[in-house]
N, C-alpha and C positions, 0 to 999 in steps of 0.2 A: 190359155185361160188368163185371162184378166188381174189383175191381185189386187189389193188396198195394201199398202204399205206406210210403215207410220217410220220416219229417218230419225234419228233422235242425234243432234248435231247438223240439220241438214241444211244450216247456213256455210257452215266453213267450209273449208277447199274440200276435203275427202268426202261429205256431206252433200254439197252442189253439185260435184261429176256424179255421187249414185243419185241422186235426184233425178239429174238427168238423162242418164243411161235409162233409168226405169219410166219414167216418160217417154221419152224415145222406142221404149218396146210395147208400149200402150197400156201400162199398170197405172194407178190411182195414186196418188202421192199427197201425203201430209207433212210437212216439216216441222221437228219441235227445236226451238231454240231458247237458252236460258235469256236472253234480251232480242229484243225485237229486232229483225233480221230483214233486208229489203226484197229476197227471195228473186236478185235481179237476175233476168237472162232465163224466166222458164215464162213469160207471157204471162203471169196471172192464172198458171194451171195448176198450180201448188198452192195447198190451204200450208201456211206459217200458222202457227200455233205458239205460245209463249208460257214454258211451264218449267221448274226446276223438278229433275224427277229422283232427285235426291229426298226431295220433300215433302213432291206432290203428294196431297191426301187420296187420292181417289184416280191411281194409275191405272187396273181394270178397264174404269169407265171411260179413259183418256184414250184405251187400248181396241177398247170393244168397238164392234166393227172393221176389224183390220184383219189382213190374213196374216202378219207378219209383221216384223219392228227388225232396221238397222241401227247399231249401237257406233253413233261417229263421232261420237265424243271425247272426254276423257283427261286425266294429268298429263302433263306433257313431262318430257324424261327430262328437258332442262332445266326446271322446278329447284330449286334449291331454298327449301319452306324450313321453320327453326325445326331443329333437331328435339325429338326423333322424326326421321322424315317419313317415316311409314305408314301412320296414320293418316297422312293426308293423300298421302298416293291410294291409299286404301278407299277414301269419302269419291276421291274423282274415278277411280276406276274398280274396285268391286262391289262397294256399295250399290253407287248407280243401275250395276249390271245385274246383281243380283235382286234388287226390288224392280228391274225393267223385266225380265225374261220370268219369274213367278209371278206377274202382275198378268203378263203375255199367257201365261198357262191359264190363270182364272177367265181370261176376256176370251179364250178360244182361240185365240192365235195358233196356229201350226207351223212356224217356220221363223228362224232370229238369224240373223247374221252380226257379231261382235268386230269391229275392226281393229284388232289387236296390235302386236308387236311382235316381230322376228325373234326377239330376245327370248322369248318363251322357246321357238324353233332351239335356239342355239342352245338354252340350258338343257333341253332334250339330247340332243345333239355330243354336249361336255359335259355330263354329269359332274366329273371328278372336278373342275372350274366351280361348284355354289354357286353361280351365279344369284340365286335367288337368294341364299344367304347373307351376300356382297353385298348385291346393290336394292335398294327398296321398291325403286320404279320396278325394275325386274322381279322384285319378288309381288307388287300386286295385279302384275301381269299375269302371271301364274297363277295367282291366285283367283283372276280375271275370269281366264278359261275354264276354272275347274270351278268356281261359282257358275257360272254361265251352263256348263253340260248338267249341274245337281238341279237348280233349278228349273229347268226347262221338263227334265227327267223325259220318258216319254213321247211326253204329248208334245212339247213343240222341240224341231227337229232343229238343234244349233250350230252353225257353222260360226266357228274363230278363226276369222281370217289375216295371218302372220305376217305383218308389213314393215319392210325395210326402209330406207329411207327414200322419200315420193316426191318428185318431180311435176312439175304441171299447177297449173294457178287458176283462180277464181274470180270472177269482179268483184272488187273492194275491197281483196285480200294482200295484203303485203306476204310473196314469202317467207319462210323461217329463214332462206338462204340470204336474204338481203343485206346484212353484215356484211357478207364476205364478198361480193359483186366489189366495191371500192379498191379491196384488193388485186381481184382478178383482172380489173380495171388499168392498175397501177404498172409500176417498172421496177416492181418490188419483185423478188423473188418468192420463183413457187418454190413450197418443201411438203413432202409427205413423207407419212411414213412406211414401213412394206405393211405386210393384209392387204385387206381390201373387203369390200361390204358388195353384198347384193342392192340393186337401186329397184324400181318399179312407178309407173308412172300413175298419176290419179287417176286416167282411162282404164289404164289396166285392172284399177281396183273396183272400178265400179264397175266395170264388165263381171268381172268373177265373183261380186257381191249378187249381183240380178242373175247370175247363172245357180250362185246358192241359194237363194231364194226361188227359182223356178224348181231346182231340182229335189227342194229338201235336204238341201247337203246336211249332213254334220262330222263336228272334232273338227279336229286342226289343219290349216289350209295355208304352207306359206306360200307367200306373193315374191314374184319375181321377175323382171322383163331380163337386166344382165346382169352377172357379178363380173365386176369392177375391181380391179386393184386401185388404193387409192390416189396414186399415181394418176391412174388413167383418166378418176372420175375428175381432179381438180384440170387436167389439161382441158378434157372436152369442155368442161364449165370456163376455161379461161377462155378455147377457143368459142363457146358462145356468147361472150363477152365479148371480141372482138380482140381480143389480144393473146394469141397464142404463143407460147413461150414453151421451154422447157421446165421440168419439175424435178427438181430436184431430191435425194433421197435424206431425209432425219433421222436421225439416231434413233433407237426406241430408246438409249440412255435422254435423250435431251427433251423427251416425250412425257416419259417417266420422272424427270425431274420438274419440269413444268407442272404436269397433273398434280404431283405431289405439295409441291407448292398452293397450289389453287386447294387443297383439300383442309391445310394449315389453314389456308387463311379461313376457310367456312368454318372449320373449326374453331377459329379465335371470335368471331363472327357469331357462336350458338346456331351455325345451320349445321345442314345437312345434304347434301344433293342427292337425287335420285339413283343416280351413276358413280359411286365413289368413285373419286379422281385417285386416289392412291391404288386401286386398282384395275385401273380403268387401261392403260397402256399396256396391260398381260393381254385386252380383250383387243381392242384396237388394230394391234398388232398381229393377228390371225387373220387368216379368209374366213370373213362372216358369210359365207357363201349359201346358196338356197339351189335347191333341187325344182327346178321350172316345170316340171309334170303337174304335182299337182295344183299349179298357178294355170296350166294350159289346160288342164279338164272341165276347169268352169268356165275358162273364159271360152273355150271353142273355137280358137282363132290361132292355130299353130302356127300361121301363116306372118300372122304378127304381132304375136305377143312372144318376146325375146327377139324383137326385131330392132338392129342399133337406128334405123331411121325411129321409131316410135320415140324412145329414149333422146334419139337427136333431138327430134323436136319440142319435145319437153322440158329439158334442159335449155332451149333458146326462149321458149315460153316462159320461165322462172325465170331467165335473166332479162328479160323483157319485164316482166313486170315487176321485176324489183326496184327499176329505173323509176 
């Protein structure tokens, strides 16, 4: 069956692959974007729509008609806004979420997908860590997902889908990794430190977004193609860069002194970041690792989702068009 789906984000990178995925599968597509968005690379089959739905008066009627609304928006965790920083993680990610998905109950919608954050996964995961207490970005993640299941209640079935950091690019988008290309580039040395994070590609997220949306999924859903020690992740990225090298191992003392620093200066500064740097090296420092089942139930693709070719290619796609 066919769906109408309304993307809310559906210019940016994570936005554009579920655009496309669900095109691809023969669904109806709408994109909302807070500024006018060029909707390049879907032929003219995507209605762009221009609305802030933090604001919007009349979200129902923006809704109605639709069997469904993806949430691709959001604070980004780099955000470092004046302190206290929690109010404003709060405007870009529970606000939004919570007048999108009760708007989605009044218009008839039956089905939301949020594209959340790992970091919710992981406070689940460490209780005794606070993380929500720590860090702010963390805590309106959480707060994210549990606005998003109240809301919905019922009638529309919510999937928050737990995303680690995401590989793969869009046109007109510069990645968030592009900073670091000049280095990987370079004859500078690599350093990491031990842990290691789970990665996942924007394919992967827009496959298991259209799969929660066909299937009605809900609750929480993390995403996952490999976890990575972060060692590995900066080799493979240097050897997608063209310069493969050794990586060497960093202190967590010289990690922990750096962050720390960086938190002083936000502090003398009147910010705040979303990710306290003073304790940001306890987190770092761990396998942020992700359990790949329930990332490979929606996507239905065992075959290749947790495949290092998928993840290859992705990671040369990011440093391709960071160029």
């Amino acid at each position: 069956m066919a769906l109408r789906i309304l993307v809310v984000g559906g210019t940016g990178l994570l936005g554009h692959h579920v655009v496309t995925e669900l095109l691809a599968r023969g669904h109806q597509v709408t994109a909302l974007a807070r500024r006018a968005g060029s909707g390049a690379g879907h032929d003219g089959r995507v209605a762009i729509r221009t609305a802030d739905i933090r604001t919007h008066g009349d979200l129902p009627g923006l809704l109605r008609g639709h069997d469904g609304v993806v949430f691709a928006a959001g604070a980004d965790d780099r955000a470092v806004p004046p302190a206290p920083a929690y109010p404003y993680f709060e405007a870009g990610n529970v606000t939004p979420v919570t007048r999108l998905v009760t708007a989605a109950a009044r218009a008839g919608c039956t089905r939301a997908v949020v594209l959340g954050s790992y970091f919710t996964a992981l406070h689940r995961q460490w209780p005794g860590l606070g993380l929500a207490s720590v860090h702010p970005y963390i805590r309106s993640r959480v707060e994210q997902a549990r606005a998003a299941q109240e809301a919905g209640g019922a009638a529309v079935a919510t999937a928050v889908l737990e995303i680690p950091f995401v590989f793969g690019c869009a046109p007109g988008r510069t990645p968030l990794w592009a900073p670091l290309v000049p280095w990987l580039r370079s004859r500078r040395p690599l350093v990491a430190p031990p842990g290691g994070t789970a990665v996942v590609t924007a394919r992967t997220v827009a496959r298991a977004t259209a799969g929660a949306l066909e299937r009605r999924a809900a609750g929480p859903h993390p995403m996952v193609d490999e976890n990575l020690a972060w060692a590995a992740l900066l080799g493979r990225l240097a050897q997608a860069a063209g310069h493969s090298r050794p990586v060497h191992r960093l202190p967590p003392s010289l990690l922990r002194a750096g962050l720390s620093a960086t938190g002083v200066l936000h502090a003398a500064r009147r910010r705040e970041a979303g990710l306290d740097p003073r304790s940001l090296a306890t987190l770092l420092t761990r396998e942020l690792f992700l359990d790949p089942g329930p990332c490979r139930a929606l996507t239905e693709e065992p075959g290749s989702t947790g495949s290092a070719d998928s993840v290859t290619q992705a990671l040369a796609e990011t440093v391709r068009a960071c160029s």
